[in-house]
C-alpha positions in Angstrom: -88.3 -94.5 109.7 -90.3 -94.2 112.3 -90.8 -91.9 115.4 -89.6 -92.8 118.9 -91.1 -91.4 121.8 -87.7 -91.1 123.8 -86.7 -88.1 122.1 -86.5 -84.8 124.3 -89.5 -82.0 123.8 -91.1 -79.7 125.5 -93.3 -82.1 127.4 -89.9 -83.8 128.6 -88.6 -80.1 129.4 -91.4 -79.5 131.4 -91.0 -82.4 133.4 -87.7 -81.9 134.6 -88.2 -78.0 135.7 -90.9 -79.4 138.1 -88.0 -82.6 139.4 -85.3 -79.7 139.7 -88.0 -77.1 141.6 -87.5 -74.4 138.7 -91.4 -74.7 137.7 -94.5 -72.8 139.0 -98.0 -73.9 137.9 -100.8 -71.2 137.4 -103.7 -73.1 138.2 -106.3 -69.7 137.9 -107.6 -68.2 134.9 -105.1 -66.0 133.2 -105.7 -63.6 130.5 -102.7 -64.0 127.7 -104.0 -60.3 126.5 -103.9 -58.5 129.8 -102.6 -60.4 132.6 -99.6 -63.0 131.4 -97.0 -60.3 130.1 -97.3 -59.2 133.4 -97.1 -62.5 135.2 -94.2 -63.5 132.8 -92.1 -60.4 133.5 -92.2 -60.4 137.2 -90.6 -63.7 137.2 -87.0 -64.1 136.4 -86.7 -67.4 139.0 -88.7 -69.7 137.7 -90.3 -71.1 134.7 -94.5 -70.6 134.6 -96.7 -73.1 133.5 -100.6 -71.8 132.9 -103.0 -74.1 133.3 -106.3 -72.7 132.8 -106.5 -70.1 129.4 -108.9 -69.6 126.8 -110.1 -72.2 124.5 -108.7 -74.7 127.0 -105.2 -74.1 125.9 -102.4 -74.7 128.4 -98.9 -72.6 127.8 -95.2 -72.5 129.1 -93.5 -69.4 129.6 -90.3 -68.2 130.7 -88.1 -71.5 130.4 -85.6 -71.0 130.8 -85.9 -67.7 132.8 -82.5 -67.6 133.3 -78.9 -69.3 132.6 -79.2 -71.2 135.6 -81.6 -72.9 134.1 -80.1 -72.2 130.2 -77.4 -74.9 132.4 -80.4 -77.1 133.6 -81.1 -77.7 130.3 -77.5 -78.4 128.8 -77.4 -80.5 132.0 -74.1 -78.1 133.0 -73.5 -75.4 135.9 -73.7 -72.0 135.6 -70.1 -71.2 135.2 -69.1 -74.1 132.6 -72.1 -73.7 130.8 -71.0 -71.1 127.8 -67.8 -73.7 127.3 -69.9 -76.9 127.3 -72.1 -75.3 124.7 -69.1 -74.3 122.5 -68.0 -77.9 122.7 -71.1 -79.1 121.4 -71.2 -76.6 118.5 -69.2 -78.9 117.0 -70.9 -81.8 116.6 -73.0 -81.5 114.1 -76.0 -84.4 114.2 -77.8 -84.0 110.7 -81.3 -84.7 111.3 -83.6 -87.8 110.5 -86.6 -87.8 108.5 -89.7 -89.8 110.0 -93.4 -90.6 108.7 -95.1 -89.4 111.4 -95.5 -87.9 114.8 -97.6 -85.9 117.7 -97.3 -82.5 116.0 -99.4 -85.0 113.2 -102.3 -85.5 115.6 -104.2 -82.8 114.3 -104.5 -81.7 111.0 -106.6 -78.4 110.4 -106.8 -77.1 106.7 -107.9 -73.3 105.4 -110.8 -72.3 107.6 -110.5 -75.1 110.5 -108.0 -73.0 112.3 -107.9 -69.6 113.7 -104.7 -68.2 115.0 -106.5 -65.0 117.3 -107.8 -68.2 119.3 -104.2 -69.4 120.3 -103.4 -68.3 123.7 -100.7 -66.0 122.4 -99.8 -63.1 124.7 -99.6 -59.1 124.5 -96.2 -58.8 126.3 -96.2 -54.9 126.6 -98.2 -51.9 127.0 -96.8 -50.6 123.6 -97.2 -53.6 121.9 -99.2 -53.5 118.7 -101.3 -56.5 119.5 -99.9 -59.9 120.5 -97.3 -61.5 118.7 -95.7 -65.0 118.6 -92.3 -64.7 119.6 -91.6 -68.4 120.4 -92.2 -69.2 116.3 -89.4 -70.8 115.0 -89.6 -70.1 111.5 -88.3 -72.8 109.0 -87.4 -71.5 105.5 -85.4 -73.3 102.0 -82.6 -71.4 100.4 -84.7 -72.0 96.5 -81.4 -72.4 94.8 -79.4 -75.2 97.3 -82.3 -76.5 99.2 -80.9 -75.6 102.0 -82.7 -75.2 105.5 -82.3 -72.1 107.7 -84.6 -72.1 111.1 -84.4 -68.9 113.6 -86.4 -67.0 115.2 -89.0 -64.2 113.9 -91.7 -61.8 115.8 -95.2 -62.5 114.4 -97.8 -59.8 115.0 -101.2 -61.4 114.7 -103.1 -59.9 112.2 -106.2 -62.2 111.7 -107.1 -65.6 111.3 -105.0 -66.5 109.2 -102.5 -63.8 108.8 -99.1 -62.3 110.9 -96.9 -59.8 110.1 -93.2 -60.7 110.3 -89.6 -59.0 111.0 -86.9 -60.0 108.9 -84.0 -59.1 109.9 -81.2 -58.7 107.4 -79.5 -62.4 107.5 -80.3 -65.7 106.4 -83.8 -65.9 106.4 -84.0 -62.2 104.8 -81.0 -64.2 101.9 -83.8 -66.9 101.4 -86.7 -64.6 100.9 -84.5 -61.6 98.7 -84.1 -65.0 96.4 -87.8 -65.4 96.1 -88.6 -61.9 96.2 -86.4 -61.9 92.7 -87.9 -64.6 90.8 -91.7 -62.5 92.4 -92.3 -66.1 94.0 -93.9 -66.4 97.5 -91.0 -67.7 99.9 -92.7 -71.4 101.8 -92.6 -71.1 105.5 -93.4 -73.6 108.6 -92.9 -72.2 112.0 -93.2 -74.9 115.1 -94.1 -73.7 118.1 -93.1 -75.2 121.1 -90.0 -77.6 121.7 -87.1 -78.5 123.9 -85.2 -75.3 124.9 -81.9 -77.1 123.2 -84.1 -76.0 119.5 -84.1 -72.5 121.0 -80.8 -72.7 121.3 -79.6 -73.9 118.1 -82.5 -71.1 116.1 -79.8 -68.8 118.2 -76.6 -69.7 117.1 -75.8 -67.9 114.6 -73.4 -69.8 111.9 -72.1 -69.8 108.8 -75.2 -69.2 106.1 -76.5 -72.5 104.5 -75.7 -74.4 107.8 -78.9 -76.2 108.9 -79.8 -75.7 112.7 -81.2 -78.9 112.9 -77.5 -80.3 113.3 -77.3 -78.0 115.5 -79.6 -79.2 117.3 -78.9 -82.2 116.6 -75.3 -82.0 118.5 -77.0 -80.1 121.5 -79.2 -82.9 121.9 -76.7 -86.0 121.3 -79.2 -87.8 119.0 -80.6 -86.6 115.7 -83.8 -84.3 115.2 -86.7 -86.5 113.7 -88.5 -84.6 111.3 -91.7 -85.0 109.6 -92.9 -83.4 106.0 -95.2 -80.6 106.1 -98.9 -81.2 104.7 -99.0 -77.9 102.1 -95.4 -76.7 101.9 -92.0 -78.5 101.0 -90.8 -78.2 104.4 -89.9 -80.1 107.3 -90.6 -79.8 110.5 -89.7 -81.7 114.5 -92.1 -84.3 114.5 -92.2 -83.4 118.3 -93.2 -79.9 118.7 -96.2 -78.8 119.7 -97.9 -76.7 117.0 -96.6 -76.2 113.4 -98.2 -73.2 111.2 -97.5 -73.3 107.4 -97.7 -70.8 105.1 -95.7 -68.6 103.0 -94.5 -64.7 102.7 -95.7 -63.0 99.4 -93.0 -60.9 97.6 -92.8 -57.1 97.5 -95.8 -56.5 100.1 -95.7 -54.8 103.1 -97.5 -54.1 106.2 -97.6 -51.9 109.3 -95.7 -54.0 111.7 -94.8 -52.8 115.7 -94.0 -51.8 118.1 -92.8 -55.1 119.8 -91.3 -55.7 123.5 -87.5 -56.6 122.0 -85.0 -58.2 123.6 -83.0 -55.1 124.5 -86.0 -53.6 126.4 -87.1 -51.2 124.2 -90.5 -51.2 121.5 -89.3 -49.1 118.3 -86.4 -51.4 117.2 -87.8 -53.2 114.3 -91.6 -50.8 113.7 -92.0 -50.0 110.2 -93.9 -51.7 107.1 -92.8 -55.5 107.2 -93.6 -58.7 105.3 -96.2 -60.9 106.2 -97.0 -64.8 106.6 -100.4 -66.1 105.4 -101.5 -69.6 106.9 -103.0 -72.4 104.5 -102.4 -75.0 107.3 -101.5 -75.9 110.9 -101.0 -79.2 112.6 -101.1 -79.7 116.0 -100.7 -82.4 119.3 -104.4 -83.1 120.0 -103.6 -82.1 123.7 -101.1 -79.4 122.3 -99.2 -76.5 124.7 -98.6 -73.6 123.1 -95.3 -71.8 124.1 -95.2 -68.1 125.3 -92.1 -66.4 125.2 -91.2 -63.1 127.0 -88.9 -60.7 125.7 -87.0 -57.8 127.3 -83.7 -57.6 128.9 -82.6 -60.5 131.1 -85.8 -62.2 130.0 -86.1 -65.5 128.5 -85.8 -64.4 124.7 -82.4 -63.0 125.3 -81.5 -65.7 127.4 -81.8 -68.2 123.9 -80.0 -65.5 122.2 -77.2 -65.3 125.4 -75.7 -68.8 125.4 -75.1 -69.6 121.9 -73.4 -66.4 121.1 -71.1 -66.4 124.4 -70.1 -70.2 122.7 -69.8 -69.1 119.4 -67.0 -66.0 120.3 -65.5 -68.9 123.4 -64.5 -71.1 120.2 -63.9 -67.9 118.3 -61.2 -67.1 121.0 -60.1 -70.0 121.9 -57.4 -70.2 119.1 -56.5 -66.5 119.0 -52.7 -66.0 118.9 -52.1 -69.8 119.1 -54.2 -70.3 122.2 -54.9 -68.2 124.9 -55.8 -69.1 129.1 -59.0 -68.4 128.1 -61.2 -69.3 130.9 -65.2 -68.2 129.9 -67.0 -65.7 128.5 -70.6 -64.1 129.0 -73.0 -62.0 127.1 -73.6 -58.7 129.2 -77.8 -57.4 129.7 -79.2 -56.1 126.1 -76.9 -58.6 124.7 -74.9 -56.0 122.6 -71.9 -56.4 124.8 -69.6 -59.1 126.4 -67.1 -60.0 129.3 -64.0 -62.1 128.3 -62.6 -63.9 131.4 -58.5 -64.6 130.7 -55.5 -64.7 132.4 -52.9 -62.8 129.8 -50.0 -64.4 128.7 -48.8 -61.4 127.5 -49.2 -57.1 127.7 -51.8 -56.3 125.1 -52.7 -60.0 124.9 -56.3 -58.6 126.1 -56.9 -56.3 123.1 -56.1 -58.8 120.7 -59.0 -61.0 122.0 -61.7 -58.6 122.5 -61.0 -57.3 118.8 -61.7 -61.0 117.9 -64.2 -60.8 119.8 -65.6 -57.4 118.6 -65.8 -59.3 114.7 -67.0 -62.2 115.5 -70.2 -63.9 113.3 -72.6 -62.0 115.9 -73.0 -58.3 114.5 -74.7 -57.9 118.5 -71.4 -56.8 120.6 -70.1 -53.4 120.4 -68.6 -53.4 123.6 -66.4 -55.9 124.9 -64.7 -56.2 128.4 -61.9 -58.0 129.6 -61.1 -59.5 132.5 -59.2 -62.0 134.9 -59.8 -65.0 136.4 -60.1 -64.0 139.7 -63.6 -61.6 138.5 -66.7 -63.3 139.1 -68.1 -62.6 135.8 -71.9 -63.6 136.7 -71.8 -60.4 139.7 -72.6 -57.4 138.6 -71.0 -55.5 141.3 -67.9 -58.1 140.4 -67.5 -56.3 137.2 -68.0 -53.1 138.1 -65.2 -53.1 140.7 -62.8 -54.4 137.4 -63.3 -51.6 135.6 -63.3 -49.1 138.2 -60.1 -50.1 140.0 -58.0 -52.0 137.1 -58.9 -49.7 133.9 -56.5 -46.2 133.1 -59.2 -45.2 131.1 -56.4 -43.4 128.4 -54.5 -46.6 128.2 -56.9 -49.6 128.4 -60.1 -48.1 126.7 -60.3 -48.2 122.4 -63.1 -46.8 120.5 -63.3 -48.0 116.8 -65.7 -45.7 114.8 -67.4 -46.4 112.2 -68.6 -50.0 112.1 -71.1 -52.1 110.8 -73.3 -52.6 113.8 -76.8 -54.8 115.1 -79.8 -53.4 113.3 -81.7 -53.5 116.4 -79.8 -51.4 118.3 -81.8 -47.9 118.8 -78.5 -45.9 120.5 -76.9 -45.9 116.9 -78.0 -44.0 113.6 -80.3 -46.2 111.6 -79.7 -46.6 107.8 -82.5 -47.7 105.4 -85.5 -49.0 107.1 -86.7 -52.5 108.3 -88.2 -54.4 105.7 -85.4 -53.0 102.8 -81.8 -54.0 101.8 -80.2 -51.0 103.4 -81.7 -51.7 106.6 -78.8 -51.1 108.9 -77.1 -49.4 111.9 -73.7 -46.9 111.6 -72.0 -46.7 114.9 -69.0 -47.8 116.8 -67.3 -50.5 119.0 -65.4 -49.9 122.2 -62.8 -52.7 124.0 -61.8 -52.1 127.7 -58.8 -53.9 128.9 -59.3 -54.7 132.5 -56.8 -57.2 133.5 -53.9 -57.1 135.5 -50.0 -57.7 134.7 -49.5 -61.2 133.3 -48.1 -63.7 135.6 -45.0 -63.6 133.4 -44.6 -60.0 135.7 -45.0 -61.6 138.8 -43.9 -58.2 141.0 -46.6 -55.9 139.0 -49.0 -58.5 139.3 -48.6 -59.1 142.8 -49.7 -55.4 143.5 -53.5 -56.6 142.3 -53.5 -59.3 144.8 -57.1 -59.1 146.6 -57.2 -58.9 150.1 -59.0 -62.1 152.2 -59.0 -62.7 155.7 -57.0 -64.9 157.6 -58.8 -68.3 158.2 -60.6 -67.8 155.2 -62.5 -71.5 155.3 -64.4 -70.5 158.4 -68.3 -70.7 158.1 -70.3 -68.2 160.1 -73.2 -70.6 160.5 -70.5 -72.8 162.6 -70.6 -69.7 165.1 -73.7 -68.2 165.5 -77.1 -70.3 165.2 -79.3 -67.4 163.2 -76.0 -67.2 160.2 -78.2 -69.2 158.2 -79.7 -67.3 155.6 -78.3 -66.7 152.3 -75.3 -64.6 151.6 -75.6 -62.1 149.0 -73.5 -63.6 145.8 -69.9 -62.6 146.3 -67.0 -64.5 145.1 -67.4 -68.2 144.5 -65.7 -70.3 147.5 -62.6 -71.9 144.5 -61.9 -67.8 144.9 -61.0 -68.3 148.2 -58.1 -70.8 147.9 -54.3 -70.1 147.7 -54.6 -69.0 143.9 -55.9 -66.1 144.5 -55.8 -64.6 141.1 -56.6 -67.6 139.5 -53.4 -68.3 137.4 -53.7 -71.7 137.3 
């Protein structure tokens, strides 16, 4: 078969950021080892296109900076984005195989490629040297064939060299395999795509599920994929760059500290595999992708949506079908807010312990709340819990769990790079919804108080009420159902 241009990539990606005014272009000389970090965490608006970097590179970063723009590219809003993409997780799309494509353009063997000369960026001042964290690593289960791509941290090392973070999960399953028959495990990481790839290396599903059909059903259309040069691999015949290589058993290297996505550097440090290059192919007029982690930033906004879609279909079905209305991934993406209206007393526990178990080992806290909450406000939030929650009654702590391995508040077990490699901690559920409508008199006590004539506009009454707001409630919150019951 062979490759049509139509399909969505980064190029495509970058076009319509600029049409929808989400895209900035840095049209000076930037320094991806000193200056873009800092350039790339400042913004949390818009996406940042450099223009002018070393070796005549060009290089995307932040996009999307945030879920407004996570809906931009599911073509959504804000608020039905989480249950659009748990609609499309289940259509899977397998993929398509094609004879050639741009990433072909350029094919560089051992010694015609250097990886210290990619524009890749140091993103903090802890950082052991810069890594790629937009490399999205694709690996073969040796035993099924099957494909597993998600994403990896990869300390550059040398020319031809980067250390990588496993984390204990599918990728980590494919390389224990090869590590036991003291084989080296084959690798191809592309770097560079439509966010909608991101997405799907995100979403975390059941092992030997191939993300390309997940991709594929984010995208509508199948994933064209080309082979790899020097590894039995496949790869988006779209992206921009594709490195291929593989990991050699039992070895280890000093690897961290690394910006992570819940805004600290230790999570992760310790003596980790490592990927040596034989190959890379490239578009001739390739842009390489930079991605920023940290809080709020864009590496846990990829890691955000699929994982608020994955527990939304989770729920969904809980206790033979709840008013479940959305559900969003809270900063440091180890907790969540479930926005319900309860059928029932305790109807709120029951979902957040769902919730709580989900395929994502990430949340250890869970919140619940009504429909009436403006989930996306922080202040919103807040207010639930401190004027709906008897902390005695509506607050459960469940000790000893299985926890994110990643996540520095808890006691750490083992050591990255080993089996063990784990964290011990607990998970907390907080119950801040109201009475059920089934109790309309208890319920009505929680009604919010709104001002008579609430439709009036103040720019209708004084010329200079023009500027912004500050984010409140949406305007629906303003109608007659005022806690949102239907």
């Amino acid at each position: 078969m062979t490759y049509e241009s139509k399909n969505q990539d980064m190029r495509s990606w970058i076009a319509a950021l600029e049409a929808a005014g989400e895209l900035i272009r840095i049209d000076k000389p930037v320094d991806p080892l000193t200056q873009m970090g800092a350039l790339l965490y400042r913004s949390r608006d818009k996406a940042l296109f450099f223009e002018k970097l070393p070796h005549n590179w060009r290089s995307l970063g932040q996009a999307p900076a945030n879920l407004r723009q996570a809906a931009l590219a599911f073509d959504t809003e804000l608020e039905t984005l989480v249950p659009r993409v748990a609609d499309r997780m289940g259509r899977l799309i397998p993929p398509t195989l094609v004879e050639d494509g741009p990433v072909k353009e350029l094919k560089l063997g051992p010694g015609q490629f250097d990886l210290t000369e990619l524009p890749v960026h140091v993103a903090g001042r802890r950082d052991a040297g810069a890594v790629i964290g937009s490399g999205l690593v694709v690996s073969k289960d040796p035993d099924t064939g099957r494909r597993n791509v998600s994403f990896h941290r990869l300390q550059i090392k040398g020319p031809n060299k980067s250390g990588i973070l496993l984390y204990p999960r599918h990728t980590w399953k494919n390389y224990a395999k090869y590590q036991a028959r003291n084989e080296p495990m084959p690798v191809a990481i592309f770097i560079g795509h439509h966010p909608l790839y991101y997405f799907a290396a995100a979403t975390t599903a059941a092992y030997g599920l191939d993300e390309f059909e997940i991709a594929g059903g984010y995208l509508g259309h199948p994933v064209p994929l080309v082979r790899c040069e020097s590894v039995d691999l496949e790869v988006p015949a779209d992206a921009e760059v594709v490195l291929e290589g593989h990991i050699p058993p039992h070895y280890r290297e000093a690897e961290g500290p690394f910006s992570e996505f819940q805004d600290y550097y230790v999570t992760g440090t310790g003596n980790n595999p490592v990927v040596e290059y034989r190959f890379m192919t490239r578009r001739r007029d390739a842009i390489f992708k930079n991605l920023q982690n940290g809080s709020e930033m864009e590496g846990c906004v990829f890691h955000k949506v699929p994982m608020g879609a994955a527990i939304f279909r989770r729920l969904k079905d809980v206790g033979g079908g709840p008013n479940l209305h959305n559900v969003m991934v809270l900063p440091g993406v180890f907790g969540l807010v479930v926005q319900m209206t309860p059928r029932a007393y305790g109807e709120a526990k029951n979902l957040l312990l769902a919730a709580l178990s989900s395929e994502y080992q990430h949340p250890k806290l869970a919140i619940a709340v009504d429909a009436d909450v403006d989930i996306f406000n922080p202040a919103e939030l807040l207010w639930a819990l401190t004027t709906r929650v008897d902390p005695q009654r509506d607050v459960v702590v469940i000790p000893g769990t299985h926890n994110h391995a990643m996540d520095a508040s808890l006691a750490e077990l083992g050591a990255p790079g080993t089996e063990l490699w784990q964290r011990l901690g607990s998970k907390m559920l907080i119950d801040a919804t109201i009475p059920p409508p089934a109790d309309a008199a208890a319920r009505a006590a929680f009604e919010r108080i709104r001002p008579r004539n609430a439709g009036l506009r103040l720019e209708d009454f004084a010329a200079e009420a023009s500027l912004p707001l500050v984010r409140g409630l949406p305007e629906r919150f303003f109608g007659s159902k005022l806690l949102g019951d239907g």
